[in-house]
C-alpha positions, 0 to 999 in steps of 0.5 A: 447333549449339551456337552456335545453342542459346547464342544462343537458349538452348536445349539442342542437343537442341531446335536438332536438333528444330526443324532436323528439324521434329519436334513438341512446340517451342513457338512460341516456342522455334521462333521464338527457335532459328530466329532464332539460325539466322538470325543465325548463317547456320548450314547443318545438316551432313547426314551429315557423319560419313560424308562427312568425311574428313582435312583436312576435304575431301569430295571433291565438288563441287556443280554447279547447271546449267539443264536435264540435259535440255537438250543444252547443260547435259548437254555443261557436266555431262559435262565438269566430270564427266569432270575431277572424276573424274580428280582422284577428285571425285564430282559432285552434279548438280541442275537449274535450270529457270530458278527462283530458288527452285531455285537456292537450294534446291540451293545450300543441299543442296550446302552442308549436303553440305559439297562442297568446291567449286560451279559454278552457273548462276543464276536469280535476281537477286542471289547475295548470299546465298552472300557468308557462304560466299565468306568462309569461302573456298569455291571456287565458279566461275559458268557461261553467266552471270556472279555478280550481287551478289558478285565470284566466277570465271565461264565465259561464251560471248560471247552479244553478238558471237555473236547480232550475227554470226548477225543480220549474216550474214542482213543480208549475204544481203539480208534486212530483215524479220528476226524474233527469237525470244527466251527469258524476257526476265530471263534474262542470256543472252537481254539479252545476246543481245537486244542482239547482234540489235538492235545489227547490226540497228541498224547496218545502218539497219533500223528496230528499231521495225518489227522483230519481236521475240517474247521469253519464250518458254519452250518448242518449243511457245510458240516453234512458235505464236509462229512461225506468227502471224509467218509468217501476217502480211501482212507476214512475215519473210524470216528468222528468228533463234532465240536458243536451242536449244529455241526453234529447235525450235519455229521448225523445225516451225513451218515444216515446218507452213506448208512454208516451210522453204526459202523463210524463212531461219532461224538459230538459237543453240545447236547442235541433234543432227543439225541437219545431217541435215534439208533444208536443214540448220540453220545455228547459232552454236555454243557449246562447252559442253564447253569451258564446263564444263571451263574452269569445272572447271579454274578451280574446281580451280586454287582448290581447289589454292590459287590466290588470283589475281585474279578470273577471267572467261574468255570463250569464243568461239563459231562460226557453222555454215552448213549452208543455212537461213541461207543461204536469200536473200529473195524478190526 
């Protein structure tokens, strides 16, 4: 804060009110502070007092994920949880939901906090914005997808080779009109699935051109109507391929709906509770959250305790599950 009122010069009392946005700063001071602000990327220290201990750890790690919500984020939390508390690290949890503006917003919270360490998932573009804070040596590991703009450790599902293993098993079973279900066309995830579907589908001299492909969709609902336009075609497909958890939600009411549930093969990405306790059970690639997020807990640790190797991509390899909707043969 002192830095800051050199550069703008002002007095600290007058950096502390424009950081708490009180009245009576003149235009220009708040102008000339903020600027100073800027350049110095400096972060307010909330309760710093009180958080601080020796040695300047806290004790705490930020951990950014999609959705508490979603079962696979809840899985990735209570993982990097259960060994944060082991090393006797408290978590501060937030929520993505897909917005860049939320990314930046949590990951500036966990900074003024001071955690000693981040695990994210992002949402936006480029984190090249968090380059001051890797320089001031912050450990910070990137799960589900990898860092763009800056080189830091990441915990992925191989997405390309787990989307190719779902499309090739309904291929193998004789289906040619396969539809793809797909989540918001930027997100990582859904590329890099997107690219698994098209390459076997391609491969096994399918004409992508006729293939269906229904991409942004962001919820049950919009998945469920997308299905039942599909299922209403004078030509629907024989099956379908769910690239996310929520979307093949939508895809099984969609045809509980029409009462195509055993006729339309359906294979979805993610694992869904009691998917084996419908008729026909869901078949799914399955990811390992858990295994996710205490891979990605371990690695942030293994900073923390001073290892400065080289920068680490681990790749966890996910499962196909059959339980009968992807085994569903297409009408002779």
């Amino acid at each position: 804060m002192r830095d800051v009122a050199r550069l703008a010069g002002v007095g600290t009392k007058t950096v502390s009110r424009v950081i708490n946005a009180e009245p009576n700063v003149s235009a220009a001071t708040l102008a000339r502070v903020n600027d100073a602000i800027a350049h110095l990327n400096y972060e307010p220290d909330i309760h710093a007092g009180s958080l601080r201990r020796r040695g300047g750890v806290t004790r705490t790690i930020g951990l950014l994920v999609g959705s508490v919500a979603n079962p696979f984020a809840g899985s990735i939390h209570r993982a990097v949880e259960d060994r944060a508390i082991e090393r006797g690290f408290a978590v501060f949890a937030s929520s993505l939901d897909e917005d860049p503006s939320r990314e930046r917003n949590a990951v500036s919270a966990f900074i003024r906090r001071r955690v000693d360490g981040v695990i994210l998932t992002r949402a936006s573009s480029s984190q090249a914005y968090l380059l001051p804070e890797i320089e001031r040596g912050l450990p910070m590991v990137f799960v589900d997808r990898p860092a763009a703009g800056i080189d830091t450790d990441s915990v992925l599902s191989d997405n390309v080779e787990g989307a190719a293993l779902a499309t090739r098993h309904l291929i193998d079973r004789g289906h040619q009109r396969i539809a793809f279900l797909g989540d918001r066309a930027d997100i990582w995830t859904a590329g890099q699935r997107r690219e698994g579907f098209l390459r076997e589908i391609g491969q096994a001299g399918i004409s992508t051109r006729e293939t269906a492909i229904v991409e942004n969709l962001e919820d049950e609902t919009t998945a469920s109507e997308a299905v039942l336009a599909l299922l209403r075609r004078e030509q629907p497909p024989t099956a379908i391929f769910s690239s996310q958890n929520l979307i093949t939600i939508g895809a099984i009411r969609a045809l509980r709906v029409l009462e195509l549930q055993r006729r339309v093969a359906l294979v979805g990405f993610d694992d869904l509770p009691m998917a084996d306790l419908l008729e026909p059970g869901i078949s799914v690639v399955s990811q390992n959250p858990s295994g996710i997020g205490d891979a990605a807990a371990r690695q942030l640790f293994a900073r923390l305790d001073g290892d400065r190797g080289p920068i680490r991509k681990i790749v966890v390899p996910t499962q196909f599950i059959a339980r009968g909707s992807g085994e569903i043969l297409p009408p002779a």
